[in-house]
C-alpha positions, 0 to 999 in steps of 0.5 A: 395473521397479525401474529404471524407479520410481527413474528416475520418482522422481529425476525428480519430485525433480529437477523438484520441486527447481526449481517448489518455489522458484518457487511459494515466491515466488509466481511472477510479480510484480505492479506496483501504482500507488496514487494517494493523495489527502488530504482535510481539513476545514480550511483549513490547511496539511498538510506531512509527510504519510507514506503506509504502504501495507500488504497483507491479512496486515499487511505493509508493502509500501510506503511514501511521503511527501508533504511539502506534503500533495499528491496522490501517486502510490505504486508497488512491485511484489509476489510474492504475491497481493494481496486488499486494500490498507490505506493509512494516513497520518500528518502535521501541520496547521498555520497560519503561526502556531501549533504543528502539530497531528497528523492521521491517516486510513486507507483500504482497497481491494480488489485484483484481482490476476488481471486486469491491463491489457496492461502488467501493472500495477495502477492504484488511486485513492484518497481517505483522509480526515484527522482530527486525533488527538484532536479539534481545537480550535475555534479550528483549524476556525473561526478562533474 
């Protein structure tokens, strides 16, 4: 009998020893796709645009940079589970003629982790709208 218990023991041990580490990681990675699009009332010129794409307890899990303010395809992968997505942006406005001006906007999206297509991957679009920091002058918007 004492045999038996310090063999059933030893083995949930042994067996512990090698789901323990794996549940620590959260198991199988998730691959995410976001499609990131800017939005802009104004007619100028974006440049720089870096997008920082955080998860629901506030960690970073990517990062991307747009230089002409283009659409732009983000993809990582992650070992948790993901809830919601917090993507943010930050860059410059500008005319050919003036000093550039600092935008920023941010958006969320809600994130199903438990079903994935036949790949395995995640797809999610995107749209954040942009405003200047600090509002702009008139002139900017209007050309007045």
């Amino acid at each position: 009998m004492k045999g038996t218990v310090i063999a059933a023991l030893l083995s949930t041990i042994i067996i512990g020893s090698f789901i323990v580490p794996v549940m620590a990681q959260g198991g199988v990675s998730a691959g995410y796709t976001v499609q990131v699009n800017f939005l802009y009332m104004c007619v100028c010129s974006l440049t720089n645009v870096q997008v920082v794409i955080s998860d629901q307890t506030g960690r970073v899990v990517a990062t991307a940079l747009s230089p002409d303010g283009r659409m732009i395809p983000v993809t990582f992968h992650v070992n948790i589970p993901e809830y919601w997505l917090i993507i943010s942006a930050s860059g410059y406005g500008s005319f050919s003629y003036n000093q550039p001006w600092l935008i920023h906007g941010s958006s969320i999206i809600a994130v199903q982790s438990s079903t994935p297509d036949i790949s395995g991957e995640h797809y999610y679009y995107t749209t954040i709208l942009l405003r200047t920091a600090g509002g702009p002058p008139s002139s900017i918007i209007f050309g007045s």
